[in-house]
PDBQT receptor file of N, H, CA, C and O in Angstrom, charges set to zero:
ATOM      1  N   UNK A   1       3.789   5.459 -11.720  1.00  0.00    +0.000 N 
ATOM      2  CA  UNK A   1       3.146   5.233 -10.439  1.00  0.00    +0.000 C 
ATOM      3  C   UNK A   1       3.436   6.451  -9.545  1.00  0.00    +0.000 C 
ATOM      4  O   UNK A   1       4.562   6.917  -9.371  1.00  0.00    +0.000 OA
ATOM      5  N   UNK A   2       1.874   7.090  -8.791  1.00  0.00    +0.000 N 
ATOM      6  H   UNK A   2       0.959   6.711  -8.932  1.00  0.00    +0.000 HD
ATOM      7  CA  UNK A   2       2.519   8.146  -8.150  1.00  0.00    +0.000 C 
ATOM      8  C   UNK A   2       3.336   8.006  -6.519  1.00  0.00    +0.000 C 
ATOM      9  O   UNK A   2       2.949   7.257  -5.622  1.00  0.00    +0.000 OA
ATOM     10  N   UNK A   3       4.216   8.686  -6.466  1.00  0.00    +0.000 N 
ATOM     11  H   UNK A   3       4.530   9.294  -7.195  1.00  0.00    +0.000 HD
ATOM     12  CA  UNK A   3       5.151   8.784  -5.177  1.00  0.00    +0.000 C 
ATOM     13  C   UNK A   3       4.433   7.988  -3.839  1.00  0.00    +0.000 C 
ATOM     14  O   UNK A   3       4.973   7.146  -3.121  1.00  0.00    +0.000 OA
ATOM     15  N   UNK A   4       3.145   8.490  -3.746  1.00  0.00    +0.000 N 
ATOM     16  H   UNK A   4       2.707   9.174  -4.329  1.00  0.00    +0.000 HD
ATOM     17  CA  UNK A   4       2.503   8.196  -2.663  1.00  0.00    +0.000 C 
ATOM     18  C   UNK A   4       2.131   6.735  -2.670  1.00  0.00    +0.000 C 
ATOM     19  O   UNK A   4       1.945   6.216  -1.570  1.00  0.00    +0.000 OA
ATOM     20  N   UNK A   5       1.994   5.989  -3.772  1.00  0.00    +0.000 N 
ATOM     21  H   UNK A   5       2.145   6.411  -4.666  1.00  0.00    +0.000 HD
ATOM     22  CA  UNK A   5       1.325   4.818  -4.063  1.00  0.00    +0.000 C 
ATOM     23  C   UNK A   5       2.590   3.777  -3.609  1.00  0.00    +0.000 C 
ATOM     24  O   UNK A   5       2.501   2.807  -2.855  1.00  0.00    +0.000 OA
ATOM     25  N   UNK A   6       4.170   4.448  -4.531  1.00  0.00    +0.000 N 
ATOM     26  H   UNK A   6       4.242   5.235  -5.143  1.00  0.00    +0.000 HD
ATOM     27  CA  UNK A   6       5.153   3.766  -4.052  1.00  0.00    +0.000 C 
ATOM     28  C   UNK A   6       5.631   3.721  -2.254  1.00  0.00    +0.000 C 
ATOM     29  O   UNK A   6       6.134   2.708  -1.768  1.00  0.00    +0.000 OA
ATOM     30  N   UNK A   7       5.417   4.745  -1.593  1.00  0.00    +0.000 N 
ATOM     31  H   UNK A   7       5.008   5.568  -1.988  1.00  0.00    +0.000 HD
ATOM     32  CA  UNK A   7       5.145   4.743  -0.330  1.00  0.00    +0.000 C 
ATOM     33  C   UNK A   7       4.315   3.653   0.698  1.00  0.00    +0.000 C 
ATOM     34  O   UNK A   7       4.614   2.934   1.652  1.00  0.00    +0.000 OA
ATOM     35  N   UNK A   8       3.099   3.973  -0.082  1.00  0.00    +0.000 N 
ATOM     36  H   UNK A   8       2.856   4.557  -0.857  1.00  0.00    +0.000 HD
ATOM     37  CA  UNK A   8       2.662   3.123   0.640  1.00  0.00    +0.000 C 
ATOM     38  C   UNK A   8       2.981   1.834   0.445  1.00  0.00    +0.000 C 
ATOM     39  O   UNK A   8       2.681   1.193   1.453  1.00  0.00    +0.000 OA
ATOM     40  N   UNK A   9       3.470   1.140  -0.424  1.00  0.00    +0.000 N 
ATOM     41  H   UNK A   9       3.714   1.661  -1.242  1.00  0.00    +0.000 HD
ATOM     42  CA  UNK A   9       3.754  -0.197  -1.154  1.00  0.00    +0.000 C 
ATOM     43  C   UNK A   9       4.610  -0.422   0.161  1.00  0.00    +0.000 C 
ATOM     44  O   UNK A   9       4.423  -1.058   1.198  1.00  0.00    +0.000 OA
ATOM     45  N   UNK A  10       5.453   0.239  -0.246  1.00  0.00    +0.000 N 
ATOM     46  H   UNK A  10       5.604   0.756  -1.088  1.00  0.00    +0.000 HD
ATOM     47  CA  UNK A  10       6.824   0.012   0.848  1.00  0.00    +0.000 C 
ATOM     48  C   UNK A  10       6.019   0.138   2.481  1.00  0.00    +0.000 C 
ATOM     49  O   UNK A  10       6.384  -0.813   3.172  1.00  0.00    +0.000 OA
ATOM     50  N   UNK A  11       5.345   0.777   2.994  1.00  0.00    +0.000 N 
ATOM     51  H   UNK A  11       5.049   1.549   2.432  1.00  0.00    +0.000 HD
ATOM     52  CA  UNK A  11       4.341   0.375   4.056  1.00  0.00    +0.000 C 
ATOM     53  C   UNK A  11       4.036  -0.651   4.423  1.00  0.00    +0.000 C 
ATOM     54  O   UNK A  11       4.366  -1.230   5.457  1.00  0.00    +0.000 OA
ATOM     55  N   UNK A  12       3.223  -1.042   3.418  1.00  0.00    +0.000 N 
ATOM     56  H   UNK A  12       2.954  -0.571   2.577  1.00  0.00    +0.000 HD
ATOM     57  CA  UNK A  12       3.205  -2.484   3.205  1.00  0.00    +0.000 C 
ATOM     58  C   UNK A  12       3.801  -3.826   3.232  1.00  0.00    +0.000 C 
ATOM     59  O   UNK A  12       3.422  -4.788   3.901  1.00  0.00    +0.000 OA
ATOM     60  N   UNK A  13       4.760  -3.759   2.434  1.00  0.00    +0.000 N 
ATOM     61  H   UNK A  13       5.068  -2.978   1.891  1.00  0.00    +0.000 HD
ATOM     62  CA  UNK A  13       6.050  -4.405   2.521  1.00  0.00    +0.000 C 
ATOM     63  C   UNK A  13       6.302  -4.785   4.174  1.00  0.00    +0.000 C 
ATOM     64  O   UNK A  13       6.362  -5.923   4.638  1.00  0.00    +0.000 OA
ATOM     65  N   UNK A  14       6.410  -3.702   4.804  1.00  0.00    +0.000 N 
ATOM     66  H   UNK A  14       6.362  -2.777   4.427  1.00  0.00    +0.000 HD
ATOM     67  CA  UNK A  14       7.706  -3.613   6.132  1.00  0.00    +0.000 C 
ATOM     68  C   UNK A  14       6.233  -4.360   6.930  1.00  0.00    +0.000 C 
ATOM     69  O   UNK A  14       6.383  -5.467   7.447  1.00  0.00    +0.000 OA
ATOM     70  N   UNK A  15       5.190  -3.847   6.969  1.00  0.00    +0.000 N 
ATOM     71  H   UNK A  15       5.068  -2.948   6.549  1.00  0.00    +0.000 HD
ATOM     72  CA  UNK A  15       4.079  -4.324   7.742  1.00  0.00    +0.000 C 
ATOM     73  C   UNK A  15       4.114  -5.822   7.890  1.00  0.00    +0.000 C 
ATOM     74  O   UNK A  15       4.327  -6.453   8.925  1.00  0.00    +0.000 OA
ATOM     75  N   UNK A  16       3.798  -6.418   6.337  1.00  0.00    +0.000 N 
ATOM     76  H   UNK A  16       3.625  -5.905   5.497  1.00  0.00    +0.000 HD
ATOM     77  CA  UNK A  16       4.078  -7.680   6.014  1.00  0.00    +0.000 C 
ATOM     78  C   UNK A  16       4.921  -8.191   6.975  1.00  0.00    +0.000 C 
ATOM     79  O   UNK A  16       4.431  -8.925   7.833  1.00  0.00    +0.000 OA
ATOM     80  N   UNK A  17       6.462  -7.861   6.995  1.00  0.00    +0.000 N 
ATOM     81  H   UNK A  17       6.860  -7.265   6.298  1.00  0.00    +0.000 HD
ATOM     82  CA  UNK A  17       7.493  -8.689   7.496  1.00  0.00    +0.000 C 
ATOM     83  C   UNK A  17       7.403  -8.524   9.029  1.00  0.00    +0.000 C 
ATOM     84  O   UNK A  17       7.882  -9.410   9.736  1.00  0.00    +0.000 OA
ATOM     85  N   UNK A  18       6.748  -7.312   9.648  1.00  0.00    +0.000 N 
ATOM     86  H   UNK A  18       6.359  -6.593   9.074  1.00  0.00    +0.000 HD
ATOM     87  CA  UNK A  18       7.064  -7.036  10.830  1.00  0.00    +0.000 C 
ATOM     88  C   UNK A  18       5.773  -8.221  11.006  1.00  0.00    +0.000 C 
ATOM     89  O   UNK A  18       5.610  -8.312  12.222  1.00  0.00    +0.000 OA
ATOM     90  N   UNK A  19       4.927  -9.033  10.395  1.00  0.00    +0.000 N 
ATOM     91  H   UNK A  19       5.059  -8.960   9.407  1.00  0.00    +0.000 HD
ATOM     92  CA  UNK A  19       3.921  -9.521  10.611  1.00  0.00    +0.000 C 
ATOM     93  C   UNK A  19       4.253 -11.307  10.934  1.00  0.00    +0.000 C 
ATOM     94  O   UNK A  19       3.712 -12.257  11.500  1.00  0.00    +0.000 OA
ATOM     95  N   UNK A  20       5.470 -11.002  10.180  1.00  0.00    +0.000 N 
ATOM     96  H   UNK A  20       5.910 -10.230   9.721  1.00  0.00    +0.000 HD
ATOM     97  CA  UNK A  20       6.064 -12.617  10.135  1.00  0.00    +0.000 C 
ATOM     98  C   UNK A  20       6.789 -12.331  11.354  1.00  0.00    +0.000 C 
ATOM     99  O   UNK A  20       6.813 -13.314  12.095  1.00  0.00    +0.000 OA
ATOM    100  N   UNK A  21       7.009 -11.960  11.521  1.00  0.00    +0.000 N 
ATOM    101  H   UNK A  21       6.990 -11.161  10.920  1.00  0.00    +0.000 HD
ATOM    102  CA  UNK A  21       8.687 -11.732  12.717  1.00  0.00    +0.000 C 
ATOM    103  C   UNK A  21       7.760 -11.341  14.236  1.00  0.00    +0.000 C 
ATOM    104  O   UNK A  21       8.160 -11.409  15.398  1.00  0.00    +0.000 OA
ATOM    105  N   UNK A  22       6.645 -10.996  13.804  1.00  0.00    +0.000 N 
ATOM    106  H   UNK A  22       6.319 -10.941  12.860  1.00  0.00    +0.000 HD
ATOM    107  CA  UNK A  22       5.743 -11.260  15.176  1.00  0.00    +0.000 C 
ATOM    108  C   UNK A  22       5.457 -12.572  15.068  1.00  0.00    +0.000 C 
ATOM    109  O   UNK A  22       6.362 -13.399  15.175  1.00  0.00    +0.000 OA
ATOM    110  N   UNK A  23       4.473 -12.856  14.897  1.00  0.00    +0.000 N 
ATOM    111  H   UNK A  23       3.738 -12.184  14.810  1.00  0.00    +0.000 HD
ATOM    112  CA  UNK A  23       3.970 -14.288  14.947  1.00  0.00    +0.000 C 
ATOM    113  C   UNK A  23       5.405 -15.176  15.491  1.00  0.00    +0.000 C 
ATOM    114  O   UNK A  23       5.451 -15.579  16.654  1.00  0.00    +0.000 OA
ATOM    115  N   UNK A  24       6.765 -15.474  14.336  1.00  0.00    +0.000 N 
ATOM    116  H   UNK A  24       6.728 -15.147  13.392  1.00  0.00    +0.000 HD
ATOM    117  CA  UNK A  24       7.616 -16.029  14.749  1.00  0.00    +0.000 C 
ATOM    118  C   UNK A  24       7.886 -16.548  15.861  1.00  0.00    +0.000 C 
ATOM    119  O   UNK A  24       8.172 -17.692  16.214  1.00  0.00    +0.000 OA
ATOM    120  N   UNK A  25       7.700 -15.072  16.650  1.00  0.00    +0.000 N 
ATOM    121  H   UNK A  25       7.468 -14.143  16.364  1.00  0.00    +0.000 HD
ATOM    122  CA  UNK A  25       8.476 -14.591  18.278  1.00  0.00    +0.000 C 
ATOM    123  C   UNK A  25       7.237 -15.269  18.996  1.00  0.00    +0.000 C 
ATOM    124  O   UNK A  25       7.443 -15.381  20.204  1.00  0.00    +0.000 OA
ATOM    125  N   UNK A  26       6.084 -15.720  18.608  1.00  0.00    +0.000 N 
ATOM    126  H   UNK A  26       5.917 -15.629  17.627  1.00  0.00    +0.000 HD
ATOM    127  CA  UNK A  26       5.049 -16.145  19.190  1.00  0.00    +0.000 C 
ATOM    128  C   UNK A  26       4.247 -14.508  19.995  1.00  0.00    +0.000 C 
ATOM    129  O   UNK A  26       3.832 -14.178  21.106  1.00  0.00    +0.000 OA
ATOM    130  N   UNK A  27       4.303 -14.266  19.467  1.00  0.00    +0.000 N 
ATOM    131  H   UNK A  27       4.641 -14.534  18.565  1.00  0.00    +0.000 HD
ATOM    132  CA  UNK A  27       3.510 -12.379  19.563  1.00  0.00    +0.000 C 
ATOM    133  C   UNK A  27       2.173 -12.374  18.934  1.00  0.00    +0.000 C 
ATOM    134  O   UNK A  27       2.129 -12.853  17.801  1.00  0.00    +0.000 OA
ATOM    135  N   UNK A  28       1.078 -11.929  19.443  1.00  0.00    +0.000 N 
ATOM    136  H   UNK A  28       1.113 -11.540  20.364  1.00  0.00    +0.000 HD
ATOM    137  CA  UNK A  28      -0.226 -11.849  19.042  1.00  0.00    +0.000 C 
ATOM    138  C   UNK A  28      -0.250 -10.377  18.432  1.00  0.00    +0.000 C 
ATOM    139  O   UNK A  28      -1.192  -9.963  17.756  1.00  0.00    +0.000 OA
ATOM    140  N   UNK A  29       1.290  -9.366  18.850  1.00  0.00    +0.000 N 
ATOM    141  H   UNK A  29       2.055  -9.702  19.399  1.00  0.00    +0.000 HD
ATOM    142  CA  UNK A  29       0.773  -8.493  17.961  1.00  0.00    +0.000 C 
ATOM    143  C   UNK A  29       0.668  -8.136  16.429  1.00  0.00    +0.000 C 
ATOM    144  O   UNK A  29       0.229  -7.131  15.870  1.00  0.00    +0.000 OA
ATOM    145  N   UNK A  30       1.144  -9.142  16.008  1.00  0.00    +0.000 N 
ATOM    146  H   UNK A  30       1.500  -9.959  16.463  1.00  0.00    +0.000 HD
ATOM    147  CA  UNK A  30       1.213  -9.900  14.763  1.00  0.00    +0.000 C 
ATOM    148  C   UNK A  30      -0.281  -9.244  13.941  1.00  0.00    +0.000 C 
ATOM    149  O   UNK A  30      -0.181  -8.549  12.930  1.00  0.00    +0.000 OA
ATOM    150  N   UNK A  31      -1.171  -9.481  14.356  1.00  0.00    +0.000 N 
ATOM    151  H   UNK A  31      -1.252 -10.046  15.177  1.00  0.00    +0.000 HD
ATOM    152  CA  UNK A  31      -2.376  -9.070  14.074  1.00  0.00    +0.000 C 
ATOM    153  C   UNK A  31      -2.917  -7.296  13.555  1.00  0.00    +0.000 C 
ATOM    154  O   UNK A  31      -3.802  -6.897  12.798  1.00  0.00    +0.000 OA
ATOM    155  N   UNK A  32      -2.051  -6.709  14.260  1.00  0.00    +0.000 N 
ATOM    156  H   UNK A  32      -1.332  -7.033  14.874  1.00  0.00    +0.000 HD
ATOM    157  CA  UNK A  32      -2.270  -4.965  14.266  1.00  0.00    +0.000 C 
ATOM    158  C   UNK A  32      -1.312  -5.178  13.114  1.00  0.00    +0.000 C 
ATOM    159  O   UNK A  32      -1.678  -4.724  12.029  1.00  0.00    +0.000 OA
ATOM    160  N   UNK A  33      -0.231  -5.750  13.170  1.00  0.00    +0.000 N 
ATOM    161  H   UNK A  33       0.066  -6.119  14.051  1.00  0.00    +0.000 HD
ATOM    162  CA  UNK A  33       0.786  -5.620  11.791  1.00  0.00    +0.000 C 
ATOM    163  C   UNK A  33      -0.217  -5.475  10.106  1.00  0.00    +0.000 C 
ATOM    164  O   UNK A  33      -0.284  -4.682   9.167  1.00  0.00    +0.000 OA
ATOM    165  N   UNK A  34      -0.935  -6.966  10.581  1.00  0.00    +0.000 N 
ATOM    166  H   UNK A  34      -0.880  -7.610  11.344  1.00  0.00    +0.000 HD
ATOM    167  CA  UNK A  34      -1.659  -7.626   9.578  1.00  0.00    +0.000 C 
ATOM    168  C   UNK A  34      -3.021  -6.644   8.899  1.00  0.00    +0.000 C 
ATOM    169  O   UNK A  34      -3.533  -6.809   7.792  1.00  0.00    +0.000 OA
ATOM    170  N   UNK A  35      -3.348  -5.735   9.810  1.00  0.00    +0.000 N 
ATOM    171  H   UNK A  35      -2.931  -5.602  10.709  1.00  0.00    +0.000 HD
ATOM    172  CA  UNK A  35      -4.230  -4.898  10.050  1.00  0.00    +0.000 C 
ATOM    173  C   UNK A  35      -4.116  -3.694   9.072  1.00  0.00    +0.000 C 
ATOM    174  O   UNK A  35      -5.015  -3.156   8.427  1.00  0.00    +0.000 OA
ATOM    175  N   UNK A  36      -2.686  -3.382   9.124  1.00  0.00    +0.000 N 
ATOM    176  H   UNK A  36      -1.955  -3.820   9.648  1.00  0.00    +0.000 HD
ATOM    177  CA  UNK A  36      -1.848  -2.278   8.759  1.00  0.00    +0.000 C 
ATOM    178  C   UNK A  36      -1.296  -2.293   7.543  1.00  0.00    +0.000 C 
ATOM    179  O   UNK A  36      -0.873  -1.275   6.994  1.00  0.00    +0.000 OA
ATOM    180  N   UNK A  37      -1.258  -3.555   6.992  1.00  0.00    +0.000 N 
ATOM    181  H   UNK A  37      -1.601  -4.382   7.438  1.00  0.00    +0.000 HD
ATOM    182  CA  UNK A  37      -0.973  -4.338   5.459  1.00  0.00    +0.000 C 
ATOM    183  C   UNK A  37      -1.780  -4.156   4.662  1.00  0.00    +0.000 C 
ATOM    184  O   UNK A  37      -1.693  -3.697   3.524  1.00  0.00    +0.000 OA
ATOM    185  N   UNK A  38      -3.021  -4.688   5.512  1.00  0.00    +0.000 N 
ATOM    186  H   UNK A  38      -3.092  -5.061   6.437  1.00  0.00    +0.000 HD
ATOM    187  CA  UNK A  38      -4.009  -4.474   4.538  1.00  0.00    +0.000 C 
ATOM    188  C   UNK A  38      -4.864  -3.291   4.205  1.00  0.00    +0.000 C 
ATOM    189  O   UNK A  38      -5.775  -3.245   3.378  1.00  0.00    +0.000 OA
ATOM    190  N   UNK A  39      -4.213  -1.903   5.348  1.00  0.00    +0.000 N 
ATOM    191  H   UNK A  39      -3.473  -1.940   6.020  1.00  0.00    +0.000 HD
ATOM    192  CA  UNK A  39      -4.655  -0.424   5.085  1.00  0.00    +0.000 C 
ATOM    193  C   UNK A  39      -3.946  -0.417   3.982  1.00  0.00    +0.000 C 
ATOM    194  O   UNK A  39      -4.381  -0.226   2.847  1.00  0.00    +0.000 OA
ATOM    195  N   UNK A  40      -2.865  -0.622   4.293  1.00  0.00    +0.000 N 
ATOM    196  H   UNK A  40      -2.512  -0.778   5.215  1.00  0.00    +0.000 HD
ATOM    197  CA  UNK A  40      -1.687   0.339   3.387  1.00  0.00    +0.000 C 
ATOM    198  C   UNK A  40      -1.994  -0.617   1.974  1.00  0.00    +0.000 C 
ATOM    199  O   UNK A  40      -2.262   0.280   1.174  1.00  0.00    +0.000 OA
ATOM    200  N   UNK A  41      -2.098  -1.759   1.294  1.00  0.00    +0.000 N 
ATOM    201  H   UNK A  41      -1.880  -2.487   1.945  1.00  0.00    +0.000 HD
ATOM    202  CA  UNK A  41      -2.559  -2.572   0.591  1.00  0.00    +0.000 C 
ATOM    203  C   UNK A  41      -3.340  -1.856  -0.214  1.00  0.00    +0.000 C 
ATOM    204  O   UNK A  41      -2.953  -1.635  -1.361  1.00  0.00    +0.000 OA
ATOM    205  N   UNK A  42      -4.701  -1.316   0.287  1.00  0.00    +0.000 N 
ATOM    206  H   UNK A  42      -5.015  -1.496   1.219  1.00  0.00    +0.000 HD
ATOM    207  CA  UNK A  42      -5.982  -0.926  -0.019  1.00  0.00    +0.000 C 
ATOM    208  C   UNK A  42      -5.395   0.596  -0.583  1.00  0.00    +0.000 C 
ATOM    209  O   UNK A  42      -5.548   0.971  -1.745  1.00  0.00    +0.000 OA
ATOM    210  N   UNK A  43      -4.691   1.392   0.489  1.00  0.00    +0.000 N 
ATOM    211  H   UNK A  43      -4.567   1.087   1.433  1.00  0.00    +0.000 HD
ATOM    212  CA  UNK A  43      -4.232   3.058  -0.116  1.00  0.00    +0.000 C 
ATOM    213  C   UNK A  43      -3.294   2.940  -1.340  1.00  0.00    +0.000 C 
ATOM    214  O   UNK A  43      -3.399   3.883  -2.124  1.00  0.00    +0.000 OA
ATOM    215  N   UNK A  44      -2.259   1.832  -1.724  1.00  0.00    +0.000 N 
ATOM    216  H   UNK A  44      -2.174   1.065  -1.087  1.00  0.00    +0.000 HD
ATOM    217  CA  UNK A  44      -1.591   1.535  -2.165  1.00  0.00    +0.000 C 
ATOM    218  C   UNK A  44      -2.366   1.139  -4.106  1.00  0.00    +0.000 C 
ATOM    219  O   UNK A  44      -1.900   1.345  -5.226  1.00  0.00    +0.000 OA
ATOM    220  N   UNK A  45      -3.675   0.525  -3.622  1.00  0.00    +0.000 N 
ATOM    221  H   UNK A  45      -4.054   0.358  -2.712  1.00  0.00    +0.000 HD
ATOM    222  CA  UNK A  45      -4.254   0.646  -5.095  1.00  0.00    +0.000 C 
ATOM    223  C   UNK A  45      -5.477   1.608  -5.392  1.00  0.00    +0.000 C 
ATOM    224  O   UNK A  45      -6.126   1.632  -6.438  1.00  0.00    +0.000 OA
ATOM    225  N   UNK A  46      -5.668   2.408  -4.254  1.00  0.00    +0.000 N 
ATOM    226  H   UNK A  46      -5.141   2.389  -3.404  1.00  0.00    +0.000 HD
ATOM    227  CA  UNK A  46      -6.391   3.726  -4.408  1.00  0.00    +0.000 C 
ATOM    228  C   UNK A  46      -5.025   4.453  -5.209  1.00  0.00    +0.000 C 
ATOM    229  O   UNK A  46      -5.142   5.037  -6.286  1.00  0.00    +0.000 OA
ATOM    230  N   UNK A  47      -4.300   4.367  -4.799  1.00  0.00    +0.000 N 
ATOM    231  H   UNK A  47      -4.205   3.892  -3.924  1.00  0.00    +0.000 HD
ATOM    232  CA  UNK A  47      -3.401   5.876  -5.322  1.00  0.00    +0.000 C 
ATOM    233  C   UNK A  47      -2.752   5.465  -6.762  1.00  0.00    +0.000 C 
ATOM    234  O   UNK A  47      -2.238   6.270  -7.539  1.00  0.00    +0.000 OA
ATOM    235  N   UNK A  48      -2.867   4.112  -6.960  1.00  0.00    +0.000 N 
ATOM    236  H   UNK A  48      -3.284   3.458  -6.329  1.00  0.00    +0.000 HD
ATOM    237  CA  UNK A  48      -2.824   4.055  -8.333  1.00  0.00    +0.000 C 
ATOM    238  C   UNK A  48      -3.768   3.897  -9.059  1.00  0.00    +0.000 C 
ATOM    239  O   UNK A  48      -3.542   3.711 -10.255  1.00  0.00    +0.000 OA
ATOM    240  N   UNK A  49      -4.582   3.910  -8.767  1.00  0.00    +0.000 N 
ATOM    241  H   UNK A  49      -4.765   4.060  -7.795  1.00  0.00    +0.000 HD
ATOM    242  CA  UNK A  49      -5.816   3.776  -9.655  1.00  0.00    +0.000 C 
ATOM    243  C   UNK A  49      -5.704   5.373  -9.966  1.00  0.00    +0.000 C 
ATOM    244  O   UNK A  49      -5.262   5.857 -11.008  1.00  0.00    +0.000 OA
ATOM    245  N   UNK A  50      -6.240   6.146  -8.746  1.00  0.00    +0.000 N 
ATOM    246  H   UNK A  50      -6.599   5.754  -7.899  1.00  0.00    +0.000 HD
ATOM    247  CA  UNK A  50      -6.313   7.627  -8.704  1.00  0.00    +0.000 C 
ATOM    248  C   UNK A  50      -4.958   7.826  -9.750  1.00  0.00    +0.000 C 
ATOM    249  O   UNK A  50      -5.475   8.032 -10.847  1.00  0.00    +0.000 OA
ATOM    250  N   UNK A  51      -3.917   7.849  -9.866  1.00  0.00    +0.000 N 
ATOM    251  H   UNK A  51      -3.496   7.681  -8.974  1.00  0.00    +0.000 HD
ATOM    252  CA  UNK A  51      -2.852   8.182 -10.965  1.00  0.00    +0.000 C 
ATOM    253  C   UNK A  51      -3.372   7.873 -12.166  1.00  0.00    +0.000 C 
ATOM    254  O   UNK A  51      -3.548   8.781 -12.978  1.00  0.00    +0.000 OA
ATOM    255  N   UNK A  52      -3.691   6.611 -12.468  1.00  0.00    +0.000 N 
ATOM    256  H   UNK A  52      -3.549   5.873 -11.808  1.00  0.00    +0.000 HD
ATOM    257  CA  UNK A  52      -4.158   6.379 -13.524  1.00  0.00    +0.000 C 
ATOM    258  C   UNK A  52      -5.181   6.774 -14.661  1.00  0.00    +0.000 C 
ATOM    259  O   UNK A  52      -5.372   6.663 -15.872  1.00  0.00    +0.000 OA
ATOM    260  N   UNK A  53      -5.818   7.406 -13.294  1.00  0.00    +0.000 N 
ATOM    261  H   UNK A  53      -5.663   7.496 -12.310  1.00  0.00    +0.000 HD
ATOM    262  CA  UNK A  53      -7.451   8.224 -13.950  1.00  0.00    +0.000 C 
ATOM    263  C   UNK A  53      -6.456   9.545 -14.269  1.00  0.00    +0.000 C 
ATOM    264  O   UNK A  53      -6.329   9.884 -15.445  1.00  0.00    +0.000 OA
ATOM    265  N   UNK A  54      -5.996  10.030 -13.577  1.00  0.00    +0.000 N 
ATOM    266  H   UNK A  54      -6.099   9.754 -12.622  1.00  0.00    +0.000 HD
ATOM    267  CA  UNK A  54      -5.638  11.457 -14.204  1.00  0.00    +0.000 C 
ATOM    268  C   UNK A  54      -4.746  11.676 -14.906  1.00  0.00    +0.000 C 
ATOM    269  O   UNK A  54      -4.562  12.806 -15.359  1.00  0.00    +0.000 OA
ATOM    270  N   UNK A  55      -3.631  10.226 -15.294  1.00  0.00    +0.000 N 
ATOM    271  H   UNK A  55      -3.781   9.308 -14.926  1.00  0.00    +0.000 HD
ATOM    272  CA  UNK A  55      -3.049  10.121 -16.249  1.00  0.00    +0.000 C 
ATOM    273  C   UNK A  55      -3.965  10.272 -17.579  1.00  0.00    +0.000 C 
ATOM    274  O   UNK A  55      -3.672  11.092 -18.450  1.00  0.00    +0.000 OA
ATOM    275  N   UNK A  56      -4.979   9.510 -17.663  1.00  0.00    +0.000 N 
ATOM    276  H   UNK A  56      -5.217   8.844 -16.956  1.00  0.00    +0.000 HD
ATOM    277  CA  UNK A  56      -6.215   9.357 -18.996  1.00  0.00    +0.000 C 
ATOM    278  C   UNK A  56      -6.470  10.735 -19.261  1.00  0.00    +0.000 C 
ATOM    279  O   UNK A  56      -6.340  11.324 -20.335  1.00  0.00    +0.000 OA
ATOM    280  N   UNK A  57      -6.981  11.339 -17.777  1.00  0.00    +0.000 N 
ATOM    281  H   UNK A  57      -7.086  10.861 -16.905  1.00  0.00    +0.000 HD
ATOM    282  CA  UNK A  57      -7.822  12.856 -18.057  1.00  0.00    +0.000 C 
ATOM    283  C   UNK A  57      -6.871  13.584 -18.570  1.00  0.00    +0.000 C 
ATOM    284  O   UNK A  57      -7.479  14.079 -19.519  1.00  0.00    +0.000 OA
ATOM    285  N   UNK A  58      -6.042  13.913 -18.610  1.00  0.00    +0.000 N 
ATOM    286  H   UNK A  58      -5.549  13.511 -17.839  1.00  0.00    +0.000 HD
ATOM    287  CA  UNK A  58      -4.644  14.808 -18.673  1.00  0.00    +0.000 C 
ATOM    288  C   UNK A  58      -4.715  14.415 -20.451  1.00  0.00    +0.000 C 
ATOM    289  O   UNK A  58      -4.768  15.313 -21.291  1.00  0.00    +0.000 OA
ATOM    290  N   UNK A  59      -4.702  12.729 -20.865  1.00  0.00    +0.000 N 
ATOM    291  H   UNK A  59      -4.659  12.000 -20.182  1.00  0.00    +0.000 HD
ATOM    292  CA  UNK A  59      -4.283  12.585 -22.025  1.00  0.00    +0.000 C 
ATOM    293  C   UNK A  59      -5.410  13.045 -23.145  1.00  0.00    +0.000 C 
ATOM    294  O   UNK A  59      -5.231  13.275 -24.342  1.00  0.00    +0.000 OA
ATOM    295  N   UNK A  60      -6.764  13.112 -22.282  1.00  0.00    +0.000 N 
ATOM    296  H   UNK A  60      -6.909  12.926 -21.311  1.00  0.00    +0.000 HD
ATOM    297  CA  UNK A  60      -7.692  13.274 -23.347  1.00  0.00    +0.000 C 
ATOM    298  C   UNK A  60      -8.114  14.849 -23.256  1.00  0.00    +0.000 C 
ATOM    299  O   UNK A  60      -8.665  15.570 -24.088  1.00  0.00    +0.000 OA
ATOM    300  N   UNK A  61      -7.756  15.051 -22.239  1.00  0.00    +0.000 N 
ATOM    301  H   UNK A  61      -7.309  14.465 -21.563  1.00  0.00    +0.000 HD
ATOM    302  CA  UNK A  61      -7.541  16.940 -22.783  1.00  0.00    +0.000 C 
ATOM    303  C   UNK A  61      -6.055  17.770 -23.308  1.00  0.00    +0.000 C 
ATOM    304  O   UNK A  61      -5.851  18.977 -23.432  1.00  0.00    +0.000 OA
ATOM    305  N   UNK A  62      -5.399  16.924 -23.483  1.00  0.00    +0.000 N 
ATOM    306  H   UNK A  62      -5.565  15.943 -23.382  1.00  0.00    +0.000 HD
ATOM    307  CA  UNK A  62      -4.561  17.627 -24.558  1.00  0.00    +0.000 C 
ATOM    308  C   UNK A  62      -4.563  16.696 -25.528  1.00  0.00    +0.000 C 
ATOM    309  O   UNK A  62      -4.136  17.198 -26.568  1.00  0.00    +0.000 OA
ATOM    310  N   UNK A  63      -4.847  15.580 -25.652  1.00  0.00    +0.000 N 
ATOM    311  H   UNK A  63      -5.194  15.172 -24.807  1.00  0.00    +0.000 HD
ATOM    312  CA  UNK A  63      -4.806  14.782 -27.015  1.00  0.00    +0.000 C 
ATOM    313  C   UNK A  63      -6.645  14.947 -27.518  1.00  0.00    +0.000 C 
ATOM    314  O   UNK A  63      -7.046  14.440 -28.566  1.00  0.00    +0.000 OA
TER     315      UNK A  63
């Protein structure tokens, strides 16, 4: 998995919780959290997908 993909995961992650721990507190900004999950979510399986393809390309030009 590339660096960036694990990054963003962890983005994600913290977004998530900062998403619970709003709401909790009774905070509407809960929502921008939720917002931000699901960027980082979305970049998070772009950048592995994107790894994955150039893992293949890489394998079928030297194999």
């Amino acid at each position: 998995m590339p660096r960036i993909a694990l990054y963003t995961l962890a983005v994600c992650l913290l977004a998530v919780a900062a998403a619970v721990v709003s709401f909790v507190q009774g905070s509407w900004l809960g929502i921008v959290w939720v917002l931000l999950a699901g960027l980082s979510s979305n970049m998070t399986w772009y950048y592995v997908k994107r790894g994955r393809a150039a893992a293949a390309q890489q394998k079928s030009v030297t194999g």
